[in-house]
N, C-alpha and C positions, 0 to 999 in steps of 0.2 A: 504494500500500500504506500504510496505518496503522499506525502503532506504537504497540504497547498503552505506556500512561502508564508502567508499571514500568521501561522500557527509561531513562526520563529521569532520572538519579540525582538527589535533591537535591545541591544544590551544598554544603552542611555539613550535618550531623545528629549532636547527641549518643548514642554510642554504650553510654558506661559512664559511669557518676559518682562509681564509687569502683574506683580514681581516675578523674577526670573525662578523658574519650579523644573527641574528635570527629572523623569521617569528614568529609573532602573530597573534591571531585571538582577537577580542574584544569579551566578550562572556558577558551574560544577567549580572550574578551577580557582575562584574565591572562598572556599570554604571549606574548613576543617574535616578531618577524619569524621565528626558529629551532623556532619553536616549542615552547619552554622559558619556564617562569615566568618573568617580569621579576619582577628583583631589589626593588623595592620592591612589590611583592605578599606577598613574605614578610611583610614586617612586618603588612600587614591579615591576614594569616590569623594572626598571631602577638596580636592584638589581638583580633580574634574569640576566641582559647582562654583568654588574660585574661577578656574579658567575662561570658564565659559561666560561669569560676572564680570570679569575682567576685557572680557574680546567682546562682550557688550558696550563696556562704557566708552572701549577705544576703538566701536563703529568699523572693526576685523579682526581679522586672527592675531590673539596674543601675540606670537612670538614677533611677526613682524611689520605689527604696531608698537611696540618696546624699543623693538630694533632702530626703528625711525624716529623716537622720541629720544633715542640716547638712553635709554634707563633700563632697571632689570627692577623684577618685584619678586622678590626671594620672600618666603614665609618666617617668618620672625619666630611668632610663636604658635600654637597650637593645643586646641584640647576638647577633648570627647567625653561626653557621657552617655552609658548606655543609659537605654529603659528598657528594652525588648530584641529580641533574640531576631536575625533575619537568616531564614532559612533558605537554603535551596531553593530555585526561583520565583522565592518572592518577589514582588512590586511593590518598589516603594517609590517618594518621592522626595526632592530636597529644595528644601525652597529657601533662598538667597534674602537673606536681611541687613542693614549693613547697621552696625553699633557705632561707637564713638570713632569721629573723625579726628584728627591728630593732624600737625605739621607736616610729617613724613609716612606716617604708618594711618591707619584707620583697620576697622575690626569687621568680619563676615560673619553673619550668625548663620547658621546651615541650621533646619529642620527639618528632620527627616522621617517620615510615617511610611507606617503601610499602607497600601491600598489597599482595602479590604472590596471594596467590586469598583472594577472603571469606570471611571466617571461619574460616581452614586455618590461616594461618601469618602474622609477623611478616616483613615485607622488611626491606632493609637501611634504614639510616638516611638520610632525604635531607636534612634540617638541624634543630641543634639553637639552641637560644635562650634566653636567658635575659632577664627583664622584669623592674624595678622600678619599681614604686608606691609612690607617693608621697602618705602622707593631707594635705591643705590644705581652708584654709577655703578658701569660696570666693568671698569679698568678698576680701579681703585676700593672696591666696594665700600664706599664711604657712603653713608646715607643722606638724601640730597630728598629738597622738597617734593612733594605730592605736585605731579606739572598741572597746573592751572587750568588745562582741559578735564582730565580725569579728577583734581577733586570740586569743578563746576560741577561733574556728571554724578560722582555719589553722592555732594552734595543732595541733589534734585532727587534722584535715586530714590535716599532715604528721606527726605520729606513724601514725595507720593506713596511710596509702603514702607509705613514705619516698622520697628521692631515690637512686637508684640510678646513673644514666648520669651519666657523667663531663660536666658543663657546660663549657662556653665560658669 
């Protein structure tokens, strides 16, 4: 028997962009002997929902929108908390908040649920996160202002969808 191509979820797909919400699939080689995400998988699906927040506010793709600005945005710091286990492929989603803005750095709050049926309803929380970025040159990696187009853009960002869910 063939399975028609829709049965194969893509493994991420932006869903919304205001605010920016991306759909995952949990797929085999993410997850432990129990069959539950290994724990440093969070963090690349937590850098996927940066990326892609990032290649939003600078209107293309990351890497050579950065390139052309002169600047690199390395992650400073980082930190997860579970609430719920994401199994084998599950759907969840992660939706982009931004917290305090700073000189050089400002904060991503990632919220991440299950989808408990498409497009119906909101599941409970399986972990929340929060990202900072860090603007540097990137000869020198000295840390260098937020460029005046991207902190217009989180600016505006975070007044349309403010942070709501309680962060880490």
């Amino acid at each position: 028997m063939t399975m028609p191509a829709a049965f194969y979820d893509a493994t991420d797909a932006v869903v919304s962009d205001a605010p920016l919400v991306i759909r995952r699939v949990v797929r085999w080689g993410e997850c432990d002997p129990a069959g539950i995400v290994y724990t440093p998988r969070f963090l690349d699906y937590c850098v996927t929902a940066y990326e892609a927040f990032l290649g939003q506010m600078l209107g293309g793709p990351l890497h050579a929108a950065k390139h052309s600005m002169g600047v690199d945005f390395p992650v400073r710091g980082a930190e997860l908390d579970f609430r719920s286990p994401l199994p084998l492929d599950a759907v969840f989603t992660m939706e982009v908040r931004v917290g305090a803005i700073r000189s050089r750095t400002f904060d991503l709050h990632i919220t991440a649920r299950h989808v408990v049926e498409e497009g119906k309803r909101e599941g409970p929380i399986a972990f929340l996160a929060r990202l900072t970025p860090v603007v540097v040159d990137p000869e020198t990696r000295a840390a260098v202002a937020l460029p005046e187009i991207l902190k217009e853009r989180v600016e505006e960002y975070a007044a349309r969808h403010p942070d709501q869910e309680k962060q880490p």
